[in-house]
PQR file of N, CA, C, O and H, with PARSE charges and radii, in Angstrom:
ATOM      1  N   UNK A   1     -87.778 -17.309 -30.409 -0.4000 1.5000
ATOM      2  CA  UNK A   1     -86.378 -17.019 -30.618 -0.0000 2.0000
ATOM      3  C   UNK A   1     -85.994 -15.689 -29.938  0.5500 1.7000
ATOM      4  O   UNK A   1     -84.978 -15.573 -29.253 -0.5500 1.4000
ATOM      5  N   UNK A   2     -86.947 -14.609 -30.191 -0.4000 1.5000
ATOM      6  CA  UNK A   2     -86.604 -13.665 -29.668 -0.0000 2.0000
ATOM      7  C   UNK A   2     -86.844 -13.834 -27.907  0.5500 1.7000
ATOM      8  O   UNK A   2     -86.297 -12.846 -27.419 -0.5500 1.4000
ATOM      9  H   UNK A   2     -87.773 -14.704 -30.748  0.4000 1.0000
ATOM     10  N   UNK A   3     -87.319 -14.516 -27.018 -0.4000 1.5000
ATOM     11  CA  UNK A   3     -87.578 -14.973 -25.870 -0.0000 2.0000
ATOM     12  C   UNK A   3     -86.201 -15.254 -25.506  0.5500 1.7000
ATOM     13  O   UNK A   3     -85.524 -14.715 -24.631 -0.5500 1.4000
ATOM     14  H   UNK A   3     -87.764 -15.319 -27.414  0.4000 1.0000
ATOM     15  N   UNK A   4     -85.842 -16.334 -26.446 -0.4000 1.5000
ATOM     16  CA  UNK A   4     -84.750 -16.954 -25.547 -0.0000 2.0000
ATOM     17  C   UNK A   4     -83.321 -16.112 -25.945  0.5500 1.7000
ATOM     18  O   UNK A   4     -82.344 -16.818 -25.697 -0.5500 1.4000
ATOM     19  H   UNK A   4     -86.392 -16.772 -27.158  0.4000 1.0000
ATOM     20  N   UNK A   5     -83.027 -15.028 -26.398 -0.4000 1.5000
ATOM     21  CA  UNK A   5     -82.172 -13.866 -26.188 -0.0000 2.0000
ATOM     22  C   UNK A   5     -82.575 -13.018 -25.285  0.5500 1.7000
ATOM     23  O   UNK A   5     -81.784 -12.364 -24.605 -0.5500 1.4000
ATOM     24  H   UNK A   5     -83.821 -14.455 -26.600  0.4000 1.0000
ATOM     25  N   UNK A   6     -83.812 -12.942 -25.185 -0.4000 1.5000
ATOM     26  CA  UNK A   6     -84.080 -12.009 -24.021 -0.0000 2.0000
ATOM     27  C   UNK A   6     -83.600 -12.459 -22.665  0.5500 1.7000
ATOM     28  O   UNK A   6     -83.186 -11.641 -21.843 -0.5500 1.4000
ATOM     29  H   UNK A   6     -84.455 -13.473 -25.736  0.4000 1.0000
ATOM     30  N   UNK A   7     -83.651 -13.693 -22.434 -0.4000 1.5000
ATOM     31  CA  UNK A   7     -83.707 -14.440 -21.035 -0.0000 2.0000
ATOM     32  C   UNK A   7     -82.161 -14.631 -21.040  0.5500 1.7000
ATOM     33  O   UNK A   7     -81.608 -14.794 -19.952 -0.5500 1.4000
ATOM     34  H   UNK A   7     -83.987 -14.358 -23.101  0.4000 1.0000
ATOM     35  N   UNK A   8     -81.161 -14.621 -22.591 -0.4000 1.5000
ATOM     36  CA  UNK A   8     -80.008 -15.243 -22.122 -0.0000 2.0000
ATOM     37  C   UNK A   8     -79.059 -13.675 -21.896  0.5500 1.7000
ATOM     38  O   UNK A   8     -77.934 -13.666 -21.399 -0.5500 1.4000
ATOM     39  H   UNK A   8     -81.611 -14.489 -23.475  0.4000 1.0000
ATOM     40  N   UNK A   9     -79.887 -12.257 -22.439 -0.4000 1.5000
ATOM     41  CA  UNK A   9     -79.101 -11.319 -22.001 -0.0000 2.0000
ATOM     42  C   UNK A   9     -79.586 -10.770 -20.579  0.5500 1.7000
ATOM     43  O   UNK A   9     -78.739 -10.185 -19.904 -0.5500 1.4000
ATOM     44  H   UNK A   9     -80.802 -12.264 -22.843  0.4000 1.0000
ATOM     45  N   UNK A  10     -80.862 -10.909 -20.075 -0.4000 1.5000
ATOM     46  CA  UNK A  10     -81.041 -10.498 -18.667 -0.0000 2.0000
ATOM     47  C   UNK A  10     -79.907 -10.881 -17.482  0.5500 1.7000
ATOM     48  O   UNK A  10     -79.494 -10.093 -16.630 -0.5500 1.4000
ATOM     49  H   UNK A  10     -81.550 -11.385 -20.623  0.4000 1.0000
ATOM     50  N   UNK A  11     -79.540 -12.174 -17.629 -0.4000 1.5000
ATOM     51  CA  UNK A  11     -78.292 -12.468 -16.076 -0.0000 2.0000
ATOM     52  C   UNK A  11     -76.759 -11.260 -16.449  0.5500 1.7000
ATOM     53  O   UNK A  11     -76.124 -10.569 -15.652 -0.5500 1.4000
ATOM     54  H   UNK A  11     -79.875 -12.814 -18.320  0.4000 1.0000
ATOM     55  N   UNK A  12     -76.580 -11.429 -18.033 -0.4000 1.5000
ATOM     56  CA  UNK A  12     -75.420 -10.134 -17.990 -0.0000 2.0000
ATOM     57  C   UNK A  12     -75.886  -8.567 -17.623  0.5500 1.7000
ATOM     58  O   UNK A  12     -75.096  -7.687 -17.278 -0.5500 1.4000
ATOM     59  H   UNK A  12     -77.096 -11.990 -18.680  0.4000 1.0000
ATOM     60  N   UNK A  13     -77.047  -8.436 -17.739 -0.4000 1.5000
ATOM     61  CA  UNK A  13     -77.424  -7.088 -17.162 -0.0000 2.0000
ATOM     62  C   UNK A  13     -77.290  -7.102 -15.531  0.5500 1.7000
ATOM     63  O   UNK A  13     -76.900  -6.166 -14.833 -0.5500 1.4000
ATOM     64  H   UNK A  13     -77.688  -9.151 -18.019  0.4000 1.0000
ATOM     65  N   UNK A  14     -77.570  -7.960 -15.244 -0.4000 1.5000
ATOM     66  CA  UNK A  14     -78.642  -8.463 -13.875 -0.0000 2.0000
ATOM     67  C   UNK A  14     -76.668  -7.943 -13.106  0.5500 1.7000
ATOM     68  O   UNK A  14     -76.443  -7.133 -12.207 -0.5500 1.4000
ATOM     69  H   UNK A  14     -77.887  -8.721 -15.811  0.4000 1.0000
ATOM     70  N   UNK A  15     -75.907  -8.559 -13.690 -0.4000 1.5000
ATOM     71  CA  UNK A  15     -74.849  -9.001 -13.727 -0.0000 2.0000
ATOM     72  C   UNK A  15     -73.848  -7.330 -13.711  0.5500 1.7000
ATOM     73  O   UNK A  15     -73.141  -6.921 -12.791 -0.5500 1.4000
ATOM     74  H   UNK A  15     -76.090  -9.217 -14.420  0.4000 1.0000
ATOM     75  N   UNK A  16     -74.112  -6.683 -14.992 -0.4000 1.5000
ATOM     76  CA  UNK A  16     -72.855  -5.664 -14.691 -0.0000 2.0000
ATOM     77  C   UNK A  16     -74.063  -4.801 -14.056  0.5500 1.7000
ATOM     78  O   UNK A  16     -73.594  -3.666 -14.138 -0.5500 1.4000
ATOM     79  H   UNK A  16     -74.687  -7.015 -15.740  0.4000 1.0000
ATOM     80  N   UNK A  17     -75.522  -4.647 -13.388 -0.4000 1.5000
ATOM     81  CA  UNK A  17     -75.872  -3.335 -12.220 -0.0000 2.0000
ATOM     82  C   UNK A  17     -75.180  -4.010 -11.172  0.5500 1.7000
ATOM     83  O   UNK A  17     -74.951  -3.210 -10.265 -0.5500 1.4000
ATOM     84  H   UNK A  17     -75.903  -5.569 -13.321  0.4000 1.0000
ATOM     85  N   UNK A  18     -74.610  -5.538 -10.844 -0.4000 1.5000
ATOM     86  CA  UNK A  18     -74.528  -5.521  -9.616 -0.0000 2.0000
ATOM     87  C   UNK A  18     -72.647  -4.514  -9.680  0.5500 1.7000
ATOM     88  O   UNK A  18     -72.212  -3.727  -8.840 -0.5500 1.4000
ATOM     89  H   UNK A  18     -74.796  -6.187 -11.581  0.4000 1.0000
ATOM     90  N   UNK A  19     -72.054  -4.934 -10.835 -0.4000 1.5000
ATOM     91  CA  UNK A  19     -70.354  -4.425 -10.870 -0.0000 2.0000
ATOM     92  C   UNK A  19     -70.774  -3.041 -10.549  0.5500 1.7000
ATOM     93  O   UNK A  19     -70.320  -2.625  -9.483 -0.5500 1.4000
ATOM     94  H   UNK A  19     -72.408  -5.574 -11.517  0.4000 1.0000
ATOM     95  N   UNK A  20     -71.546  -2.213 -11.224 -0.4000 1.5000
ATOM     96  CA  UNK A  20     -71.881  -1.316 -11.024 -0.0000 2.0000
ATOM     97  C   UNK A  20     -72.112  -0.329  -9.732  0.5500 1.7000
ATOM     98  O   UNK A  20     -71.459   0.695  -9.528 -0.5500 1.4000
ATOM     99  H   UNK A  20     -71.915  -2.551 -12.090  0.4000 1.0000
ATOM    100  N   UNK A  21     -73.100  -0.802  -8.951 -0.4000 1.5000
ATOM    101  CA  UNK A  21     -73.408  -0.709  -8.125 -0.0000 2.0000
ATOM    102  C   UNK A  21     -72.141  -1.159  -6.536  0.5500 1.7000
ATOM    103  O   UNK A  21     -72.069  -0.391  -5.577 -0.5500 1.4000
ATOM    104  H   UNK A  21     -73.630  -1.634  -9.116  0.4000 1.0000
ATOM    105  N   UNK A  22     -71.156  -2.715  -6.622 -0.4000 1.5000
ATOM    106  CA  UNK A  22     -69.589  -2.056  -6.015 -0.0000 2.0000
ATOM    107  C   UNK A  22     -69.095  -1.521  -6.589  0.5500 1.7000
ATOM    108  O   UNK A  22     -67.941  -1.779  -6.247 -0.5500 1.4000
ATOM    109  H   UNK A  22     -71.214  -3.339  -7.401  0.4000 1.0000
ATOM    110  N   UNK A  23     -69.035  -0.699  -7.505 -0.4000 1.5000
ATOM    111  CA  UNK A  23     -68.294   0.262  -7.724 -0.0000 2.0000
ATOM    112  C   UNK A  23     -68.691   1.402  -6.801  0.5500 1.7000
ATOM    113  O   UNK A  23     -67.985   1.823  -5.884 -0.5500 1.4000
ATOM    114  H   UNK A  23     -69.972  -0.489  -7.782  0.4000 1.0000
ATOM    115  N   UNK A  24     -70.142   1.953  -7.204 -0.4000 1.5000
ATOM    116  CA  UNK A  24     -70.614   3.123  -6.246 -0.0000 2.0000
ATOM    117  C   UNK A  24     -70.462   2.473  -5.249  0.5500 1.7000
ATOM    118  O   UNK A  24     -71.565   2.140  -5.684 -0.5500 1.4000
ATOM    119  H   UNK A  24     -70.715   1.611  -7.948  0.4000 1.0000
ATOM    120  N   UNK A  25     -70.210   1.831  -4.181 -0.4000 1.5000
ATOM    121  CA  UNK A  25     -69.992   1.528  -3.071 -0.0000 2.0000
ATOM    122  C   UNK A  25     -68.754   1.862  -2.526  0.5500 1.7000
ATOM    123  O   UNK A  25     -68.563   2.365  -1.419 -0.5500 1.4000
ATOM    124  H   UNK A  25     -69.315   2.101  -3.828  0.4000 1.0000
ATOM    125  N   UNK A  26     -67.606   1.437  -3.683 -0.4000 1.5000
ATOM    126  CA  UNK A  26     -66.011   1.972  -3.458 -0.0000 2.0000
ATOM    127  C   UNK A  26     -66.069   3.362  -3.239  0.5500 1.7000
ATOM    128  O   UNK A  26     -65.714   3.956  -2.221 -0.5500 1.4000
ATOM    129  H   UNK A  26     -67.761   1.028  -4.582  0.4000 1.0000
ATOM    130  N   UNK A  27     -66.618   3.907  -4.436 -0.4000 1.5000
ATOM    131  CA  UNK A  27     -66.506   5.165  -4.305 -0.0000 2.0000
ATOM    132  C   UNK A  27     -67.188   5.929  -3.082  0.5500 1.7000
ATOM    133  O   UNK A  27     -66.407   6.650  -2.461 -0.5500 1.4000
ATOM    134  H   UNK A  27     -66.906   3.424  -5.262  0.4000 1.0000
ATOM    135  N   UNK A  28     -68.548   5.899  -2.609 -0.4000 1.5000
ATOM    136  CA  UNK A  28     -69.096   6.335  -1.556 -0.0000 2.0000
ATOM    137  C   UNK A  28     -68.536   6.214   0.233  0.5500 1.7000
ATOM    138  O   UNK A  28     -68.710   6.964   1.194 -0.5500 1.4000
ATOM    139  H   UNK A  28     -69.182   5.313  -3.113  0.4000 1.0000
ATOM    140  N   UNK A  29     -67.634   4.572   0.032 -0.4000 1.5000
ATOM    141  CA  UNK A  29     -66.802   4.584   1.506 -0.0000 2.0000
ATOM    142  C   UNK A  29     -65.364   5.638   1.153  0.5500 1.7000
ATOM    143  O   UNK A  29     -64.905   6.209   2.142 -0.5500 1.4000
ATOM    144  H   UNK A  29     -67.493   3.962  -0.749  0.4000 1.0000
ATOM    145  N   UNK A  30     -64.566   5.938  -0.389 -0.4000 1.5000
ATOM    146  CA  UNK A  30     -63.813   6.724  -0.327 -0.0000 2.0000
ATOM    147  C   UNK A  30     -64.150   8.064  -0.031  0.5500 1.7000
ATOM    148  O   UNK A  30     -63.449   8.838   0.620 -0.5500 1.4000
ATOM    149  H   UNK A  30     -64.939   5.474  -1.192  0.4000 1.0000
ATOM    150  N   UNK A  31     -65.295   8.315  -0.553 -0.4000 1.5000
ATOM    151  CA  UNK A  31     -65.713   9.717  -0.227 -0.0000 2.0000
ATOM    152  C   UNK A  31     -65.413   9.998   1.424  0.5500 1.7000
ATOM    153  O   UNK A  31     -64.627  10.777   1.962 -0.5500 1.4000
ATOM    154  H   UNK A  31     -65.864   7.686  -1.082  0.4000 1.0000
ATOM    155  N   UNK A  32     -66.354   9.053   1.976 -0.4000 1.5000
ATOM    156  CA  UNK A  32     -66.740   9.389   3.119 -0.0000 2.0000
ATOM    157  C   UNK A  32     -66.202   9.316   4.318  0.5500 1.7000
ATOM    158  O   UNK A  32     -66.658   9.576   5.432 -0.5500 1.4000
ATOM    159  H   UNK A  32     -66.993   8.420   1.539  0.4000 1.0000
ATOM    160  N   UNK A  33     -64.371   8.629   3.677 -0.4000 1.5000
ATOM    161  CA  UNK A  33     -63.077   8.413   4.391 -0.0000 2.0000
ATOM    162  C   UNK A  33     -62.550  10.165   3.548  0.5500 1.7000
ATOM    163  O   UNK A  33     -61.373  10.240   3.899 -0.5500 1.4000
ATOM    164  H   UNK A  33     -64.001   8.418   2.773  0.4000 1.0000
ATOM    165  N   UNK A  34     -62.646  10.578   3.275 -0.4000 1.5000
ATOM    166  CA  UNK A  34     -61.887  11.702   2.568 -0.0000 2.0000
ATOM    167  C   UNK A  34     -62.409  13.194   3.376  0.5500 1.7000
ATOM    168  O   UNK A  34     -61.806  14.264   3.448 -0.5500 1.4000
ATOM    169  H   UNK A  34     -63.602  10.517   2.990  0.4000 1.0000
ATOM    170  N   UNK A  35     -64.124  12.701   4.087 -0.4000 1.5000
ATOM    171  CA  UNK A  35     -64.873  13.345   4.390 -0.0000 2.0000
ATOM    172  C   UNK A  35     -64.333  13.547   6.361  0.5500 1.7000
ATOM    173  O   UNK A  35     -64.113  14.442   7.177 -0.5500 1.4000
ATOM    174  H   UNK A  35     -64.614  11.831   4.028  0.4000 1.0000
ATOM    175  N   UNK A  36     -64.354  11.794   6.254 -0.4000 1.5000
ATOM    176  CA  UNK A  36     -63.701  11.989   8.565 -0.0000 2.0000
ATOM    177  C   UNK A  36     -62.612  12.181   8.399  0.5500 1.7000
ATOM    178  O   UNK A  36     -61.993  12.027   9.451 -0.5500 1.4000
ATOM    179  H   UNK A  36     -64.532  11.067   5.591  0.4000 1.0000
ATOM    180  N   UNK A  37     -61.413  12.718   6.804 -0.4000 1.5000
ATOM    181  CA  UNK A  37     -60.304  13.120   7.141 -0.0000 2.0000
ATOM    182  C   UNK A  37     -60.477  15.126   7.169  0.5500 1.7000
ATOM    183  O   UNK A  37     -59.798  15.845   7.902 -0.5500 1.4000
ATOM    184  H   UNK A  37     -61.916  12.844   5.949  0.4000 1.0000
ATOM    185  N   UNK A  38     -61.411  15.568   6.299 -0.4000 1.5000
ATOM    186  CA  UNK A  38     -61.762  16.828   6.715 -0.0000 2.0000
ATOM    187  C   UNK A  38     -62.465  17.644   7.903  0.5500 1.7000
ATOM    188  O   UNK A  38     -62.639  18.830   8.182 -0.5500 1.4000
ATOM    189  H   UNK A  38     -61.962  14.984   5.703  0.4000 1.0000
ATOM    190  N   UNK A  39     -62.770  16.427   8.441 -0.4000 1.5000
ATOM    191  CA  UNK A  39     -63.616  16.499   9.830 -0.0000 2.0000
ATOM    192  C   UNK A  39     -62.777  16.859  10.623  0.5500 1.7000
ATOM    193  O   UNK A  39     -62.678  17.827  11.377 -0.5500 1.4000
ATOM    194  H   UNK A  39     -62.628  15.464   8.214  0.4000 1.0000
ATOM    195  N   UNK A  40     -62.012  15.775  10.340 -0.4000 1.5000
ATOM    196  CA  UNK A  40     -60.687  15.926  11.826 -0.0000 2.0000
ATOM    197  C   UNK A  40     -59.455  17.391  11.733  0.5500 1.7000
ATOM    198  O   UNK A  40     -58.666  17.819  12.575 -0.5500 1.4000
ATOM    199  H   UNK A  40     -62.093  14.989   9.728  0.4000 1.0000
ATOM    200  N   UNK A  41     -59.778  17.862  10.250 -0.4000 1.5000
ATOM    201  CA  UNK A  41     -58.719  18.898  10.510 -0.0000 2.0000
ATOM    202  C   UNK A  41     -59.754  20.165  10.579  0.5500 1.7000
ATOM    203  O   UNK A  41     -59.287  21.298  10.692 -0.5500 1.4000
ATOM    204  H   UNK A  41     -60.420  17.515   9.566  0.4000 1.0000
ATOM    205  N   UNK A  42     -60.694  20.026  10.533 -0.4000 1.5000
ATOM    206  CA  UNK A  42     -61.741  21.191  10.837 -0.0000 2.0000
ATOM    207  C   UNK A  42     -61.499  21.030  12.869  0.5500 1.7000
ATOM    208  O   UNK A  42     -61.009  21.885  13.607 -0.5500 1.4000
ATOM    209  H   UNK A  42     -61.074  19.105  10.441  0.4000 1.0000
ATOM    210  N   UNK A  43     -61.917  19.978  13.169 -0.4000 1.5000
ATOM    211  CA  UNK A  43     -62.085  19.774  14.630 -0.0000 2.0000
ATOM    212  C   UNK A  43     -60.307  20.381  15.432  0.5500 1.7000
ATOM    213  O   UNK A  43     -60.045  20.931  16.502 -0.5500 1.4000
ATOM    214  H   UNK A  43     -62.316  19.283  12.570  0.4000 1.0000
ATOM    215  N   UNK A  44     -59.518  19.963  14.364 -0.4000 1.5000
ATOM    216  CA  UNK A  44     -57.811  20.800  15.188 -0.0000 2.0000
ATOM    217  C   UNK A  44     -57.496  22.231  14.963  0.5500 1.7000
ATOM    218  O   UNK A  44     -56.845  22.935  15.735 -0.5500 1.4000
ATOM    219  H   UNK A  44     -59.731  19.516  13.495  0.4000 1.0000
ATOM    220  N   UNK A  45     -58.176  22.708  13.494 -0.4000 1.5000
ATOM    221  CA  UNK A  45     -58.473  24.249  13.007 -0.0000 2.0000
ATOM    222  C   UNK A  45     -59.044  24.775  14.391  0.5500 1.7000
ATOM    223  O   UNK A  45     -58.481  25.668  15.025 -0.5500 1.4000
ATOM    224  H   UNK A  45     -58.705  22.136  12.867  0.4000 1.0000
ATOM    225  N   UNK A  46     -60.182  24.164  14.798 -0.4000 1.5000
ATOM    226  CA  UNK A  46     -61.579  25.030  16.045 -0.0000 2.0000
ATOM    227  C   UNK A  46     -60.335  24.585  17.097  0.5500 1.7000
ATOM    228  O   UNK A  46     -59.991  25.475  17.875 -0.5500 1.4000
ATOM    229  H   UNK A  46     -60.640  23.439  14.283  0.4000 1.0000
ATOM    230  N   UNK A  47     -59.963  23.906  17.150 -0.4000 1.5000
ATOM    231  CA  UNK A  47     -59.204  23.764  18.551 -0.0000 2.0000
ATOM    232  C   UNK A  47     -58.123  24.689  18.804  0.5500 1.7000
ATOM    233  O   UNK A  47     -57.767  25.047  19.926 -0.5500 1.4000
ATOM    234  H   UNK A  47     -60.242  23.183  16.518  0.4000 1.0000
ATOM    235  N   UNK A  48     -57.507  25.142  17.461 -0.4000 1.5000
ATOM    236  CA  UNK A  48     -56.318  25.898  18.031 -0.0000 2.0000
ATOM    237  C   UNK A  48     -56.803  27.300  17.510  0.5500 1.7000
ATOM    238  O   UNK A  48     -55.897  28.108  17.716 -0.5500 1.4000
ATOM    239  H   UNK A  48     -57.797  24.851  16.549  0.4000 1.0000
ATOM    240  N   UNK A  49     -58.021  27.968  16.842 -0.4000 1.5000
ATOM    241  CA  UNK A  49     -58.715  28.843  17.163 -0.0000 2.0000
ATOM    242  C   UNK A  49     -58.962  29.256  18.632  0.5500 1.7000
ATOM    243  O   UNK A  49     -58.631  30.324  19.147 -0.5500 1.4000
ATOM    244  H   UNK A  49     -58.757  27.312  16.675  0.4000 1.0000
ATOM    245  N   UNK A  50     -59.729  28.013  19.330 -0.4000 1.5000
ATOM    246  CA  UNK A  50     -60.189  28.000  20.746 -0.0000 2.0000
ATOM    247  C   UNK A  50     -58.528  28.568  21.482  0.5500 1.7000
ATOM    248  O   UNK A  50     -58.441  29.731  21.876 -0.5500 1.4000
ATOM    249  H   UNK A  50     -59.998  27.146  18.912  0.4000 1.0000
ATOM    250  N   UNK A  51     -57.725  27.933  21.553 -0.4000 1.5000
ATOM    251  CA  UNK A  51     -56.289  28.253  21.915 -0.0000 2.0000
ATOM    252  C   UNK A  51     -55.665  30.272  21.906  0.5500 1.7000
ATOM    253  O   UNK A  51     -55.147  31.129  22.622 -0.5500 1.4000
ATOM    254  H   UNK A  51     -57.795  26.988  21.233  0.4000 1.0000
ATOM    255  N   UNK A  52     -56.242  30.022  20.484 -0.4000 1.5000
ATOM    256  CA  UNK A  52     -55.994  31.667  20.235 -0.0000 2.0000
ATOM    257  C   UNK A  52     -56.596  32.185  20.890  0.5500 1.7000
ATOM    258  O   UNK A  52     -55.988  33.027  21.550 -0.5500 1.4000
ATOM    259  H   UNK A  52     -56.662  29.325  19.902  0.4000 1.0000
ATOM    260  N   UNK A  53     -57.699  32.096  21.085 -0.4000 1.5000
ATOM    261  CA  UNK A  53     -58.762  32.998  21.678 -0.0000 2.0000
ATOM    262  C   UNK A  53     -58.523  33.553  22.824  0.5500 1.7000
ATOM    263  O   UNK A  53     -58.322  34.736  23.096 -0.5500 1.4000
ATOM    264  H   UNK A  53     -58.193  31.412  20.548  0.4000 1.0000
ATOM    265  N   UNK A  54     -58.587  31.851  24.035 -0.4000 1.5000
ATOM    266  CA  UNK A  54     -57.888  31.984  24.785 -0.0000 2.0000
ATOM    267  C   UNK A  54     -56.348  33.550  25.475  0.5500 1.7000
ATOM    268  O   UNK A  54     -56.444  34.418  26.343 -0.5500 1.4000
ATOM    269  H   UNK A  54     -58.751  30.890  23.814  0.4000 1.0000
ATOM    270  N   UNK A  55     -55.406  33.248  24.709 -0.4000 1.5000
ATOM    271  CA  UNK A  55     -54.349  33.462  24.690 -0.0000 2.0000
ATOM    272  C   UNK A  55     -54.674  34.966  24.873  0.5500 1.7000
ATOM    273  O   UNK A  55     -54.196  35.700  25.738 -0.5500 1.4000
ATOM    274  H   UNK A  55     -55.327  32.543  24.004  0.4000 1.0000
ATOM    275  N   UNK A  56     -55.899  35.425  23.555 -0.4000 1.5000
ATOM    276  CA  UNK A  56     -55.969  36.674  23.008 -0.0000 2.0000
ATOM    277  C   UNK A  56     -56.382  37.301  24.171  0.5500 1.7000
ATOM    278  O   UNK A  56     -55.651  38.181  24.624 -0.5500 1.4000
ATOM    279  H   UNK A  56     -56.287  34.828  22.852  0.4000 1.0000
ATOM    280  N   UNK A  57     -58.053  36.848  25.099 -0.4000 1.5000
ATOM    281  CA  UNK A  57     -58.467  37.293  26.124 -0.0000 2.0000
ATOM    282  C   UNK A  57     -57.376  37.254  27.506  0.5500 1.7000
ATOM    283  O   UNK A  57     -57.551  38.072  28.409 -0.5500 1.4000
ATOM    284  H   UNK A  57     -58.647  36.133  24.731  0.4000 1.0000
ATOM    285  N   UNK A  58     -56.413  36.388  27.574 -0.4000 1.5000
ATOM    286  CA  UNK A  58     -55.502  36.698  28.761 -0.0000 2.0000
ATOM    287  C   UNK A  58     -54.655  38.118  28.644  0.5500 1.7000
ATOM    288  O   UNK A  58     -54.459  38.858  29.608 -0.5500 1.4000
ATOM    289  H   UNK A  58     -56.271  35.724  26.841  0.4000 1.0000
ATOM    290  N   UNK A  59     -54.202  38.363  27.337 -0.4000 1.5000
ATOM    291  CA  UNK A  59     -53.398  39.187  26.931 -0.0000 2.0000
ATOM    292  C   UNK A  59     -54.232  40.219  27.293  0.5500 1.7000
ATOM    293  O   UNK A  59     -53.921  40.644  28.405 -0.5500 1.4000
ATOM    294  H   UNK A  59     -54.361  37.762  26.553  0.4000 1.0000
ATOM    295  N   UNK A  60     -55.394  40.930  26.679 -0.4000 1.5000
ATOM    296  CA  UNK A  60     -56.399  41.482  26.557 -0.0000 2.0000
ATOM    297  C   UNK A  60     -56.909  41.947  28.604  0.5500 1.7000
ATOM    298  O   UNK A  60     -57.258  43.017  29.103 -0.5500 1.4000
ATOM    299  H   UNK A  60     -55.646  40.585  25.775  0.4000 1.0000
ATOM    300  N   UNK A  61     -56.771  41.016  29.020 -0.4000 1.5000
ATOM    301  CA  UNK A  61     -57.380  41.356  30.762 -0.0000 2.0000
ATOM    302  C   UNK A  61     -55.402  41.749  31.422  0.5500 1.7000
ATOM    303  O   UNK A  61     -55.371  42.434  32.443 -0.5500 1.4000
ATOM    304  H   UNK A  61     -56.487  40.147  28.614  0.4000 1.0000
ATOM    305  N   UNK A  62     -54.519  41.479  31.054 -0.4000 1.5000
ATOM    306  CA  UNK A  62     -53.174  41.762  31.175 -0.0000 2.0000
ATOM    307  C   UNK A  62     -52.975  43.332  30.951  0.5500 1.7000
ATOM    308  O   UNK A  62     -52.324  44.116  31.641 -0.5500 1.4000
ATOM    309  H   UNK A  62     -54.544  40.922  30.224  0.4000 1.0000
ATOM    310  N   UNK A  63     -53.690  43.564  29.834 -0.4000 1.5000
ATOM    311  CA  UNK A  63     -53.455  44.455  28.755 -0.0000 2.0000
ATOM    312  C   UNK A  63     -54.272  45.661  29.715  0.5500 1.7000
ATOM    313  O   UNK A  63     -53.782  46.790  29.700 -0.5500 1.4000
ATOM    314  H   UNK A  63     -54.219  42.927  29.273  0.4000 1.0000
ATOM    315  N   UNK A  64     -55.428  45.431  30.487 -0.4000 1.5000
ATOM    316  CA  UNK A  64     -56.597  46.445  30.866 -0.0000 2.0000
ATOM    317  C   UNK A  64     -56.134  46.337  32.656  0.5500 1.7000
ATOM    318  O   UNK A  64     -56.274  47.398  33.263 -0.5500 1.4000
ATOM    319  H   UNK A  64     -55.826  44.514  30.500  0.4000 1.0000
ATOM    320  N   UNK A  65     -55.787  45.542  33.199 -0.4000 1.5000
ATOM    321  CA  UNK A  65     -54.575  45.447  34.411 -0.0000 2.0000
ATOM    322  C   UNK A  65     -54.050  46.148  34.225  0.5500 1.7000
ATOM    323  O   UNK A  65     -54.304  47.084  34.983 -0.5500 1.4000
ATOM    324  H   UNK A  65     -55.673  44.680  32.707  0.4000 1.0000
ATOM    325  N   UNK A  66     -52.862  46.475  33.143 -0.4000 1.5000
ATOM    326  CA  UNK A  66     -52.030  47.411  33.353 -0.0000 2.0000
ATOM    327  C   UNK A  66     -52.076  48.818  33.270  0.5500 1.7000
ATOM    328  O   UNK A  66     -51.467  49.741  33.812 -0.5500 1.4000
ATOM    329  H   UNK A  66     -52.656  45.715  32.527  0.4000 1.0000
ATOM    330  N   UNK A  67     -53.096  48.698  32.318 -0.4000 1.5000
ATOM    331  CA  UNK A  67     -53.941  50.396  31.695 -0.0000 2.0000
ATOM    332  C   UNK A  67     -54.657  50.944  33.168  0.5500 1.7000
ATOM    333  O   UNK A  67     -55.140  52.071  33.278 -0.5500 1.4000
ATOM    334  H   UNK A  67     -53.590  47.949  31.878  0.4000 1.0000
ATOM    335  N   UNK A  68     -54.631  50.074  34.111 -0.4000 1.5000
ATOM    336  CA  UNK A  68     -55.729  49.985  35.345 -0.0000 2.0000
ATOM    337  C   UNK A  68     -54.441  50.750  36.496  0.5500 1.7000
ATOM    338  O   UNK A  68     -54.745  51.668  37.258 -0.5500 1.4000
ATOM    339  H   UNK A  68     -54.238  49.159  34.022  0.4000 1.0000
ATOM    340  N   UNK A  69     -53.668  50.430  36.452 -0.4000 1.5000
ATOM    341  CA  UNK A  69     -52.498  50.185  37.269 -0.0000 2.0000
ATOM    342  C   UNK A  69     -51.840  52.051  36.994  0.5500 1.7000
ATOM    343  O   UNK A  69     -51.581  52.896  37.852 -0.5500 1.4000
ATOM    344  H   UNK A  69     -53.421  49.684  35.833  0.4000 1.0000
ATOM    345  N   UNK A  70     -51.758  52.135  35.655 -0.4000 1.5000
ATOM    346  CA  UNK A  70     -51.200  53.603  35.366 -0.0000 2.0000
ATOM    347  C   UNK A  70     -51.984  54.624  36.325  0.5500 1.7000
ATOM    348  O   UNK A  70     -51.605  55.241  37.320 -0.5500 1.4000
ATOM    349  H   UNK A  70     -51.968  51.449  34.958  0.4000 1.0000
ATOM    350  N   UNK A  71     -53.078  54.581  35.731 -0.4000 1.5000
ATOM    351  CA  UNK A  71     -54.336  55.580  36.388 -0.0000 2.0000
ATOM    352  C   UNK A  71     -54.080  55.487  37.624  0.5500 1.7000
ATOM    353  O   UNK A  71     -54.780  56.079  38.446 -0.5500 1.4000
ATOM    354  H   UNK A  71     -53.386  54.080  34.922  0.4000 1.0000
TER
END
């Protein structure tokens, strides 16, 4: 008797690791969509860093031109 409860609750176990388990699946592709959306604003952050930089060193050789030019 006790056998055949054992055997008739194993498929509902068997049953909610699999619910279980898409669940962590939902959750792990949301993560990891939440993750190539922080990617991409890290990658436009470095880009318009790179931009500044840029900008800063033209100004900067402009800046030592002209200091060049007084003398």
């Amino acid at each position: 008797m006790l056998e055949e409860r054992f055997l008739k609750v194993i498929p509902a176990v068997v049953f909610l690791f699999c619910v279980l388990e898409c669940f962590e699946l939902v959750l792990i592709i949301s993560d990891m969509n939440k993750t190539e959306k922080l990617e991409t604003e890290i990658r436009q952050n470095l880009k318009a860093l790179e931009n500044i930089t840029i900008l800063l060193n033209e100004h900067l050789e402009s800046m030592q031109h002209f200091e060049g030019e007084k003398n």
